[in-house]
Every structure is written in structure tokens, then in C-alpha cells.
ZANUZA-893089 format. One record per residue: x, y, z of N, C-alpha, C in turn. Coordinates in steps of 0.1 Angstrom, whole numbers, plus 5000, padded with zeros to 4 digits. Each point is the difference from the previous one (the first is absolute). Layout:
ZAKE; X; Y; Z; X; Y; Z; X; Y; Z
...
This chain:
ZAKE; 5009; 4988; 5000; 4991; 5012; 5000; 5009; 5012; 5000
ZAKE; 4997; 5010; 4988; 5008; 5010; 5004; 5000; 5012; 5009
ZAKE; 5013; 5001; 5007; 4993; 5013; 5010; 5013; 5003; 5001
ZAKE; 4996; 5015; 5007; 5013; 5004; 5006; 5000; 5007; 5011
ZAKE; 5009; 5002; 5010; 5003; 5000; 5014; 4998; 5016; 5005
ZAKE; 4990; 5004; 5010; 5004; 5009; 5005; 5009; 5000; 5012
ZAKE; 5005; 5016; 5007; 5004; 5002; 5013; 4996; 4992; 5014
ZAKE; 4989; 5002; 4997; 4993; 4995; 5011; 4999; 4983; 5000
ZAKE; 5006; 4997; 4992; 5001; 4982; 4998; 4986; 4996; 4992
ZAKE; 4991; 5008; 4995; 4989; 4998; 4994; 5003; 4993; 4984
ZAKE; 4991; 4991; 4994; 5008; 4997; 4983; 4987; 5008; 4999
ZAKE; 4999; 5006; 4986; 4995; 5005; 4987; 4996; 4992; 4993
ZAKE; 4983; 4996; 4999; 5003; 4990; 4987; 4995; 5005; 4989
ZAKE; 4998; 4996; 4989; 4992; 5003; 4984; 4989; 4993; 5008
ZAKE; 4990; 5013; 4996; 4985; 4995; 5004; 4991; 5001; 4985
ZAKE; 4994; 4989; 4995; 4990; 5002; 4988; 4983; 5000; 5009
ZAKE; 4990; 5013; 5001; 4994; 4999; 5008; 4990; 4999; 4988
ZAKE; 4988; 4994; 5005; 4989; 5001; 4988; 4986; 5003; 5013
ZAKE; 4995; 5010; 4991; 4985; 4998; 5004; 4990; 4987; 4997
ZAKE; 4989; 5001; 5011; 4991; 4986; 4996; 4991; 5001; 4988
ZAKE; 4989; 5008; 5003; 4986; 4999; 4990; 5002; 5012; 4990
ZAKE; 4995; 4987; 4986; 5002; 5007; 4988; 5015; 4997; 4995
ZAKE; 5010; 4997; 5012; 5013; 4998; 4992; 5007; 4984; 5000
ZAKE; 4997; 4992; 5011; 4996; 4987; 5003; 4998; 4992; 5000
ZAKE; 4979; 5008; 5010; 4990; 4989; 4993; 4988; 5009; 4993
ZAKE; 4989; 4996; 4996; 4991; 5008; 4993; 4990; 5006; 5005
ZAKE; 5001; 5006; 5007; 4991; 5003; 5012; 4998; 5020; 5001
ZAKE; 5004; 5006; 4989; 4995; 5015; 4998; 4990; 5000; 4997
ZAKE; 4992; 4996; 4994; 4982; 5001; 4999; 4992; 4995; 5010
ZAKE; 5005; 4986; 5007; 4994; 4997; 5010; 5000; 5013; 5011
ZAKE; 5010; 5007; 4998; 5003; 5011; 5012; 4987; 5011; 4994
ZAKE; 5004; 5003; 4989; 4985; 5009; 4995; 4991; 4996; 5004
ZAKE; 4993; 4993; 4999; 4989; 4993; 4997; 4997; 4999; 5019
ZAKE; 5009; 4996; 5005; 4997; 5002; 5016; 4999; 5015; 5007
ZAKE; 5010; 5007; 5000; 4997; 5017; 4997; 4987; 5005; 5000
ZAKE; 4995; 4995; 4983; 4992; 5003; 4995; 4990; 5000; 5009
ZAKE; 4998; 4987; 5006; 4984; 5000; 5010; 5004; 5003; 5014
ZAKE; 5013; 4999; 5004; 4998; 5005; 5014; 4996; 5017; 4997
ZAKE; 5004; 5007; 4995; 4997; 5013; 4995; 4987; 5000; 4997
ZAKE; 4992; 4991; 4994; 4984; 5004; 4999; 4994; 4995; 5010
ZAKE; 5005; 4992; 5010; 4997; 4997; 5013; 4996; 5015; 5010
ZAKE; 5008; 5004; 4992; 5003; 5017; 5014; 4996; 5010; 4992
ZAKE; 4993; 4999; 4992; 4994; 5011; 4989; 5003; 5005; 4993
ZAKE; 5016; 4998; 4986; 5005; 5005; 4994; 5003; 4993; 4991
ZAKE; 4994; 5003; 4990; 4998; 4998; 4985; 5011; 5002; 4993
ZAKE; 5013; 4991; 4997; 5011; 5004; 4992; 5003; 4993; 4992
ZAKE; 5003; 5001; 4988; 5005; 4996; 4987; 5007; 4991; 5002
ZAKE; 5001; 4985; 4996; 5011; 4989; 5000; 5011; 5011; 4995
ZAKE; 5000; 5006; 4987; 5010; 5003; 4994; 5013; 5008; 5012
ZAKE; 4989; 5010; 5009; 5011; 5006; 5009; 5005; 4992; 5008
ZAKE; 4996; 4991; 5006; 5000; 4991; 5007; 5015; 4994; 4995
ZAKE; 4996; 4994; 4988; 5015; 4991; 4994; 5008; 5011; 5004
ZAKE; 5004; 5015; 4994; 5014; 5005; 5001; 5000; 5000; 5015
ZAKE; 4995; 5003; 5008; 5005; 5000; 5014; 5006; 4989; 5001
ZAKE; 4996; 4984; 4995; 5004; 4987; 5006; 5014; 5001; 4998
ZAKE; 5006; 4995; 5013; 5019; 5004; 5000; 5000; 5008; 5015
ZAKE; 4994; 5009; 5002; 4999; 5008; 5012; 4997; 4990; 5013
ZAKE; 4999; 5002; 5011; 4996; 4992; 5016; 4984; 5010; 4998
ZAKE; 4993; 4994; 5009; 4987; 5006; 5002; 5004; 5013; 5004
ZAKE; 5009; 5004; 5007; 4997; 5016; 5005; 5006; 5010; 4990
ZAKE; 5006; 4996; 4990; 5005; 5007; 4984; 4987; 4998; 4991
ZAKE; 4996; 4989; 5000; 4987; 5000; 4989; 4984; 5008; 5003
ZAKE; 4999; 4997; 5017; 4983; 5007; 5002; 5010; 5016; 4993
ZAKE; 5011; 5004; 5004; 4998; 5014; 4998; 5001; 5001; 4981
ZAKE; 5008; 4992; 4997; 4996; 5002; 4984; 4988; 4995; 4991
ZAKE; 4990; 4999; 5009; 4988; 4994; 4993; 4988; 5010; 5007
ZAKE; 4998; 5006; 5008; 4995; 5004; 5005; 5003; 5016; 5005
ZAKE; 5016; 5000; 5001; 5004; 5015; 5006; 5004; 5004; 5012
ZAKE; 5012; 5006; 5004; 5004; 4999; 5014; 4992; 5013; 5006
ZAKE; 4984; 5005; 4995; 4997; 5006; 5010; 4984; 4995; 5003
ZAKE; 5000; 4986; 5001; 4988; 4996; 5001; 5004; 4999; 5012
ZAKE; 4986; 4992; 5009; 4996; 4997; 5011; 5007; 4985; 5003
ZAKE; 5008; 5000; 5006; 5014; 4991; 5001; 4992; 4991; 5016
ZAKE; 4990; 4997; 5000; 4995; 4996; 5011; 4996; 4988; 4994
ZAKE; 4993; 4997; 4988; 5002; 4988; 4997; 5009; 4989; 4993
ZAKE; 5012; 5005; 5001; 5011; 4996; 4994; 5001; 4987; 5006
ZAKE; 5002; 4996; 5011; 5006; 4990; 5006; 4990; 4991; 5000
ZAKE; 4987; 5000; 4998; 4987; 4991; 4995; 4999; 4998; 4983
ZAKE; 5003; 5009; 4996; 5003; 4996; 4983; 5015; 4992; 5001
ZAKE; 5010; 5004; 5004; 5006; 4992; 5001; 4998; 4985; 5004
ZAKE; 4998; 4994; 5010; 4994; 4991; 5006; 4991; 4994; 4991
ZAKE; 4990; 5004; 4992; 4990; 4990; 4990; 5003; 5002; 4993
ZAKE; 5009; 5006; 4992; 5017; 4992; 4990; 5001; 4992; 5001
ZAKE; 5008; 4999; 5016; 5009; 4985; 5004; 4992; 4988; 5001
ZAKE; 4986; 5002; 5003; 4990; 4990; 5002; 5000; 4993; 4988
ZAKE; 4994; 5011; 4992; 4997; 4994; 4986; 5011; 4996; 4993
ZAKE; 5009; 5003; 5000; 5011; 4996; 4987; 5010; 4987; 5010
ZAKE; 4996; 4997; 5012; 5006; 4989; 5012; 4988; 4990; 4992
ZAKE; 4991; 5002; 4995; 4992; 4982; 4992; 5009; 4997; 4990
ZAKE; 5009; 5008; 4994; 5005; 4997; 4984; 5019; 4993; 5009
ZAKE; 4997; 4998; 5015; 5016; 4994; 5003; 5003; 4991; 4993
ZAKE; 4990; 4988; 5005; 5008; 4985; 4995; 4993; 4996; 4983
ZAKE; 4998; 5010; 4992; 5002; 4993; 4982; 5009; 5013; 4996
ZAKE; 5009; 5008; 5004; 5009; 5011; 4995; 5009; 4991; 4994
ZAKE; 5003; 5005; 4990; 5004; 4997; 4985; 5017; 5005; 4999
ZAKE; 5007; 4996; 5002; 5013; 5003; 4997; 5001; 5002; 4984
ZAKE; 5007; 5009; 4997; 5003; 5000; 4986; 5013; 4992; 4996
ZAKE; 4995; 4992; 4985; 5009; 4988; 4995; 5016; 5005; 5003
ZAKE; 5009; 4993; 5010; 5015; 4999; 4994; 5004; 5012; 5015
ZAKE; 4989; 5004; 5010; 5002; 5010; 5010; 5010; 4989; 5008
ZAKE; 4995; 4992; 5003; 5016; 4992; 5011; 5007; 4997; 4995
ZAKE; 5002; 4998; 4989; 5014; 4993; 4990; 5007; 5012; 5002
ZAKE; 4990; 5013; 4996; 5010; 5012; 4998; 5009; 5006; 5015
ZAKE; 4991; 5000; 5011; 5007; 5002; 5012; 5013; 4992; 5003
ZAKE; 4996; 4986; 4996; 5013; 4989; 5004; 5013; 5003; 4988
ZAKE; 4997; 5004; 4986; 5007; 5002; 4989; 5010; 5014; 5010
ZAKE; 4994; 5013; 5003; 5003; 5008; 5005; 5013; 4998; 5011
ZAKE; 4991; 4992; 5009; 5010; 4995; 5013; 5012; 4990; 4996
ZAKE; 4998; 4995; 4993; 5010; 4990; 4994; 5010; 5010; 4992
ZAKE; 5001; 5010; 4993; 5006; 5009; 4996; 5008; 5011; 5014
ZAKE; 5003; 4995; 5014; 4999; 5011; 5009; 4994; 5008; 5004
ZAKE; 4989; 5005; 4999; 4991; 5008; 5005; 4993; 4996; 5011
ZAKE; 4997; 5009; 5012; 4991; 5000; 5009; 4986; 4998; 4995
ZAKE; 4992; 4999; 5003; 4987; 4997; 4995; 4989; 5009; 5015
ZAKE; 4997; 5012; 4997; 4990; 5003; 5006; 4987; 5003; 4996
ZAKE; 4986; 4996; 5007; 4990; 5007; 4997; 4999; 5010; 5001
ZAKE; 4994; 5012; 4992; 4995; 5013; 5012; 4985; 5001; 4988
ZAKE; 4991; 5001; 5011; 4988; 5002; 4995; 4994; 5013; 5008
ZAKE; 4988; 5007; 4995; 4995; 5008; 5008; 4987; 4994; 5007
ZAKE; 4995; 4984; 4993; 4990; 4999; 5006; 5000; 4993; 5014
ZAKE; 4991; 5000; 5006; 5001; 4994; 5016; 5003; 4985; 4998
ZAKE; 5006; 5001; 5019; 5006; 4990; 5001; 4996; 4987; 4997
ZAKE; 4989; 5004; 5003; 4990; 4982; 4999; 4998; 4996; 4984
ZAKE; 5002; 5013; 4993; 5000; 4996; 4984; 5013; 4994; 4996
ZAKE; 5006; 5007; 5004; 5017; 4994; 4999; 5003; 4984; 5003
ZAKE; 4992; 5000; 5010; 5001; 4988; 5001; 4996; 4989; 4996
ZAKE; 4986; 5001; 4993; 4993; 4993; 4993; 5010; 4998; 4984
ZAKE; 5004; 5014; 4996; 5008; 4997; 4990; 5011; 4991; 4997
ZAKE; 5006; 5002; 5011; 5012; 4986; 5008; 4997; 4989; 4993
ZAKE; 4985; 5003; 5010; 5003; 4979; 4998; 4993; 4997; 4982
ZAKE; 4996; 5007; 4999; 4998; 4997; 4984; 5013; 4998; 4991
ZAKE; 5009; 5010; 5002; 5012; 5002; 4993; 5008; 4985; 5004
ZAKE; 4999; 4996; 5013; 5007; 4986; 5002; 5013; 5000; 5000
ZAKE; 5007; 5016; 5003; 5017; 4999; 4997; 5010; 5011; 5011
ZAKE; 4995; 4992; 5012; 5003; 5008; 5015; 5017; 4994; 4994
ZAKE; 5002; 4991; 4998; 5015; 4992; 4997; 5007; 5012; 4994
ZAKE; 4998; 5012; 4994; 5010; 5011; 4996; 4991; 5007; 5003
ZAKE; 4993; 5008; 5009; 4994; 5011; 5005; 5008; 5008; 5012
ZAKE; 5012; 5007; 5001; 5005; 5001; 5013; 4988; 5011; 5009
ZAKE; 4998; 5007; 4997; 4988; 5008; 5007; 4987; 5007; 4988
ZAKE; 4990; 5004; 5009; 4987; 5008; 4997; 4999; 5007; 5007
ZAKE; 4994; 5011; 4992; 4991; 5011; 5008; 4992; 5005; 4996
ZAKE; 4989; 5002; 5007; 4987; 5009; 4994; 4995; 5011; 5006
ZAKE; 4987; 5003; 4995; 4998; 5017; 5008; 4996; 4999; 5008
ZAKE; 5003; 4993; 5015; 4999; 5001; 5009; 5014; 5002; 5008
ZAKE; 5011; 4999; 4993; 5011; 5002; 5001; 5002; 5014; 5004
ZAKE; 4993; 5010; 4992; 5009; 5012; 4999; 4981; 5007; 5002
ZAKE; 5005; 5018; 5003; 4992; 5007; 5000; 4992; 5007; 4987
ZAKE; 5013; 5000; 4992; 4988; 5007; 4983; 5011; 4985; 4990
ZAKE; 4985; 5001; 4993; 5008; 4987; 4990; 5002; 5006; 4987
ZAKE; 5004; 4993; 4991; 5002; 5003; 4981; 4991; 5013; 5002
ZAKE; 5007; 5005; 4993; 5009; 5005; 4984; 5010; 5006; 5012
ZAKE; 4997; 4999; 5014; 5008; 5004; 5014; 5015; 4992; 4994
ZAKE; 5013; 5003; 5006; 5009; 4990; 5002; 4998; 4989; 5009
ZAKE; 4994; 5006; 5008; 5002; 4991; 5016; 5002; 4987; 5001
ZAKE; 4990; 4996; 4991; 5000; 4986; 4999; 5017; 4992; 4995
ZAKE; 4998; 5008; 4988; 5012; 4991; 4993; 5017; 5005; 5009
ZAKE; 4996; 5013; 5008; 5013; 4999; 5012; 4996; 4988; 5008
ZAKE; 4989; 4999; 5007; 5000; 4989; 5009; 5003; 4988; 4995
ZAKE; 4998; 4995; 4985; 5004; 4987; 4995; 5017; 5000; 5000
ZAKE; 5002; 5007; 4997; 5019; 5006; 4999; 5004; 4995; 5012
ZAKE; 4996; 5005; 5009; 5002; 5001; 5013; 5001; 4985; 5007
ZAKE; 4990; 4993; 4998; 4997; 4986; 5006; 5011; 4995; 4992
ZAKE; 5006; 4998; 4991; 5010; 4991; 4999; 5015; 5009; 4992
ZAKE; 4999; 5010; 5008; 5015; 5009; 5002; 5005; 4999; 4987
ZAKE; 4994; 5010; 4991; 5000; 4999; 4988; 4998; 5015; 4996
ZAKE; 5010; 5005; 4996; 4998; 5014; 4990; 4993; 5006; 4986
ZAKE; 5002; 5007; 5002; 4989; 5002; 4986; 5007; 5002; 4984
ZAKE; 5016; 5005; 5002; 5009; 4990; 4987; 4998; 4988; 4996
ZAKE; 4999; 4994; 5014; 5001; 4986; 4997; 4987; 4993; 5002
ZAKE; 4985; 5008; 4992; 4991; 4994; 5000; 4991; 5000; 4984
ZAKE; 4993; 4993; 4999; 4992; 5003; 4991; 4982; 4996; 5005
ZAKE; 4992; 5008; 4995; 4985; 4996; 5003; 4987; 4998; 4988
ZAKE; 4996; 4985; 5004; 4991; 5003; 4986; 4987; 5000; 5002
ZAKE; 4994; 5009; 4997; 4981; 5005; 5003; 4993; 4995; 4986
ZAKE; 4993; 5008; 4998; 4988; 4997; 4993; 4997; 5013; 4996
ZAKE; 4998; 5009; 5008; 4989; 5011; 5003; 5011; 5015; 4999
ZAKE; 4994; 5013; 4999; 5012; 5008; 4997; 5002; 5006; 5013
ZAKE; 4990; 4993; 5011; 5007; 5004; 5017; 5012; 4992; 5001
ZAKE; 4998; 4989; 4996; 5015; 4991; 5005; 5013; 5009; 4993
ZAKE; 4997; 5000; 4988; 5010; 5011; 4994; 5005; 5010; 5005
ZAKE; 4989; 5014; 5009; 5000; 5011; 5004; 5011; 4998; 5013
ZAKE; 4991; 4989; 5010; 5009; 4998; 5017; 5010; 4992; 4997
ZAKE; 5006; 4991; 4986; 5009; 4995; 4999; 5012; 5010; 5001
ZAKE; 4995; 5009; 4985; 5008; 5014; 4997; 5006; 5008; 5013
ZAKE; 4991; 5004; 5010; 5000; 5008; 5012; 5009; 4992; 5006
ZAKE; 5004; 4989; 5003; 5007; 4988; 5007; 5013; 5002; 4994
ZAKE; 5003; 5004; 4987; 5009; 5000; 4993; 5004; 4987; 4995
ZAKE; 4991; 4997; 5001; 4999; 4981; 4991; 4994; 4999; 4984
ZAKE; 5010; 4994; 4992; 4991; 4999; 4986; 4990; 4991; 5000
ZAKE; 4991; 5005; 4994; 4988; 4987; 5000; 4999; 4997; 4984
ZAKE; 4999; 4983; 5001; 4993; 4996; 4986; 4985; 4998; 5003
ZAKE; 4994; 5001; 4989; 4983; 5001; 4997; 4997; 4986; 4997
ZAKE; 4987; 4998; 5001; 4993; 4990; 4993; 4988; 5004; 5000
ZAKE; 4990; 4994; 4986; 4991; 5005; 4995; 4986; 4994; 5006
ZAKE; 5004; 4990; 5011; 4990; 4992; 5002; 4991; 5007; 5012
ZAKE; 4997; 5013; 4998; 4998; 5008; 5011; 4987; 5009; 4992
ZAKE; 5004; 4998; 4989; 4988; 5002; 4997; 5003; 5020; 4996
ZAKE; 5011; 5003; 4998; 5010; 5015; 4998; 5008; 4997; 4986
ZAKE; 4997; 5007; 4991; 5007; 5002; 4990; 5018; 5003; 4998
ZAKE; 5003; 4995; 4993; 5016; 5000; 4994; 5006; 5012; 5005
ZAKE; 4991; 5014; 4992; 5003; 5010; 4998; 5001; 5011; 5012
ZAKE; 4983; 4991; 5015; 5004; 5009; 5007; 5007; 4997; 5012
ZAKE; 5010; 4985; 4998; 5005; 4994; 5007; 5017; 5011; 4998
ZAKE; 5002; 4995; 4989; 5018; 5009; 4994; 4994; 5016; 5004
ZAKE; 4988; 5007; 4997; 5002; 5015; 5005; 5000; 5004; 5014
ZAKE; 4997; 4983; 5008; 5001; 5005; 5018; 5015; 5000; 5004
ZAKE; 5007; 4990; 4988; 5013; 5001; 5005; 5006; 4982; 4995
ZAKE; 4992; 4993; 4998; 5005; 4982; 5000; 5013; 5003; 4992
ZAKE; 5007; 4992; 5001; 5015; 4996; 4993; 4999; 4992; 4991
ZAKE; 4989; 4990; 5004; 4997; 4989; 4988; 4988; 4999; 5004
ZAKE; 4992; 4992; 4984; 4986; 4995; 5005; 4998; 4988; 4992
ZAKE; 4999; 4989; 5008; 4997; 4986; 4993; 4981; 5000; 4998
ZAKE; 4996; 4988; 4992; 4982; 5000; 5001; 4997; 4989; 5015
ZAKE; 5009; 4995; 5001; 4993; 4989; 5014; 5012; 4999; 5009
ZAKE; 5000; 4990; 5014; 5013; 4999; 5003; 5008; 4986; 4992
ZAKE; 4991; 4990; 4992; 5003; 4993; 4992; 5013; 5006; 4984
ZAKE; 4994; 5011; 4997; 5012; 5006; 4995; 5011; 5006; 5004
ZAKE; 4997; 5001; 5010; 5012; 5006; 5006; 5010; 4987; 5004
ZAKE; 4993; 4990; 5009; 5008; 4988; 4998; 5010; 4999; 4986
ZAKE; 4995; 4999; 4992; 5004; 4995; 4986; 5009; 5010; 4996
ZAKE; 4999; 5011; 5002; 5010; 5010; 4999; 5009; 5005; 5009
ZAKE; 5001; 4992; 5016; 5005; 5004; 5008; 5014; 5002; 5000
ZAKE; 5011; 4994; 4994; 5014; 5001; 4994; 5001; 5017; 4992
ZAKE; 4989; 5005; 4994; 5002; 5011; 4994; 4996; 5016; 5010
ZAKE; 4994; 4992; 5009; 4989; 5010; 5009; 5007; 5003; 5013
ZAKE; 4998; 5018; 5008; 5006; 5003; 5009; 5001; 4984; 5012
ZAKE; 4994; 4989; 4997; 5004; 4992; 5012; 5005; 4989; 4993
ZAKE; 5009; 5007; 4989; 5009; 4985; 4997; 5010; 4997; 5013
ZAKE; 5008; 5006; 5003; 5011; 4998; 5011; 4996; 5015; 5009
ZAKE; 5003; 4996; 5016; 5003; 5014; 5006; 5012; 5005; 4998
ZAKE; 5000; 5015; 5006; 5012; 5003; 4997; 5009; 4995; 5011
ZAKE; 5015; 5006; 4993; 5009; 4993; 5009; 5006; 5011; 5009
């Protein structure tokens, strides 16, 4: 594994962090589509379409991009809540996308740390897990329960840095969505894209991506050419 040494006796490793939904497994519409009704549960009528671009955000970045940070912030934590309810039935049939654990173990088998950082809750995270089936090169996760503001925030992807003592030269992150790109950016981490998020080519490279494969299956296939052929040294 490559790393290198700090003062403090600390190693540095190459961290390859990936986000979960949309970049993983297939699970950005199911997040709409749950949104969608906890939201009409509490009386607000919103467009799937807005819905999708927020998906990437933690609940307390999305109620304000779907709704507006000068609404009545009193029902937040109950719209929240019949989110988690409703999109917690879709745990045990969540869909990994083809070649997602090949590609993490391809990854780690090349030296790389392997971290999760997701913005969604813990208990989603974790259902993701066990679908993915590939704790065997996972060194840590974290989700938005982790940190106080999530995506397009850095926070997150510092806290993934962080859990396995890992810099942000020596990282790469791959999202879906153009928040993973934005809090990668702010992190000072390059992010590659992928399309399975349901975000276009074009507004993936203008948030900032370095590269953009269509699945994480291409990227496998291309990974010798791609920011996670080797870490650096």
C-alpha cells in the first residue's frame, strides 16, 4: 500500500473515495421518488425534476435547495424522517451497479485505500454495504451523520481523508452528481464523474470532474488509463 510517513509517526495513504447512490448502486430515483412523498406528506408540492438535482446533497442541503433556506424549518426533521422511512423499504432489493465490487477490489488491488463517503444516513449506508458485499477492501465510511453541513460542503470528503490519514494529493473521489464534484473540489481532491446519477457529461466536466466514464463498469475497463490507475508515489 502506498503511503508516506509523517512527523508524528502517522503514514499517508492514497485514498480512492467513492460516493454510494447513483455512483455504486442505483438508487437516485428511488431517493426522488421518496423525497417526493415525504414532501407531499407535509404539504409541498415539488417537481421530481428539482428533486433529482438536489439528490447528492444530505437532507439539511436539499430541504434548503428544494424548498429555500427561508422556509419554516420546523418541519425539516419530520420530512426528513418520512424520507428515511420510506426509502428504508427499498434496503434489502438495492441494486448494486454491474462491476461496482470488482471495481472497488480492482482499485484496492492497485494500492489504494478504499473509502466510502456518502452524504446519506447512516442506516442507508449501511444497507448499501451489505448489498455491495465488499467490506474485504472497504477501509472506512462516512455519512451525513458524520459531519455538520454535507455535499457540495467539503466536510464530508475531509472527514473521509481523515479516517484513513490520507491527503488530498494523494486522493481521488468519484460521485455521480455535480455536488460530489463541488465538496470534492473544496477538499482539493479531483473527482471522476459517472453518468449513472442520472447528470449529464457536460454538467459534470463544467463542476469541475477530471474525467467522466458512463458506469463504474467503464471505468473498471478503463482503469489503467484513469486517475485510479496507480496512486501516486
Amino acid at each position: 500500500m502506498t503511503a508516506t510517513r509523517h512527523d508524528d509517526g502517522e503514514h499517508s495513504r492514497a485514498a480512492a473515495l467513492f460516493d454510494l447512490d447513483g455512483t455504486l448502486v442505483d438508487t437516485n430515483y428511488l431517493h426522488v421518488t421518496s423525497w417526493w412523498q415525504a414532501l407531499r406528506q407535509h404539504g409541498h408540492d415539488v417537481p421530481m425534476a428539482r428533486i433529482h438535482g438536489a439528490i447528492g446533497m444530505g437532507a439539511d442541503r436539499l430541504l434548503d435547495e428544494v424548498l429555500g433556506p427561508d422556509r419554516d424549518k420546523r418541519q425539516d426533521e419530520s420530512v426528513a424522517a418520512a424520507h428515511g422511512v420510506l426509502y428504508a423499504t427499498w434496503h434489502e432489493v438495492l441494486r448494486p451497479f454491474d462491476g461496482a465490487a470488482d471495481l472497488l477490489r480492482a482499485v484496492a488491488a492497485r494500492g489504494w485505500t478504499v473509502v466510502l463517503a456518502s452524504s446519506a444516513g447512516a442506516a442507508d449506508v449501511s444497507a448499501v454495504r451489505r448489498r455491495l458485499d465488499a467490506d474485504d477492501v472497504i477501509a472506512a465510511a462516512t455519512s451525513g451523520a458524520d459531519v455538520d453541513v454535507t455535499k457540495p460542503a467539503p466536510d464530508l470528503v475531509e472527514r473521509a481523508l481523515g479516517a484513513v490519514h490520507a491527503e488530498p494529493a494523494s486522493a481521488v473521489f468519484v460521485g455521480d452528481t455535480v455536488w460530489d464534484v463541488e465538496a470534492a473540489g473544496r477538499a482539493g481532491v479531483p473527482c471522476v464523474g459517472l453518468l449513472t446519477g442520472g447528470v449529464s457529461q457536460g454538467e459534470l466536466e463544467a463542476a469541475g470532474a477530471v474525467a467522466v466514464y458512463d458506469d463504474v463498469g467503464s471505468l473498471l475497463r478503463h482503469i489503467d488509463a484513469s486517475p485510479l490507475s496507480r496512486p501516486p508515489s
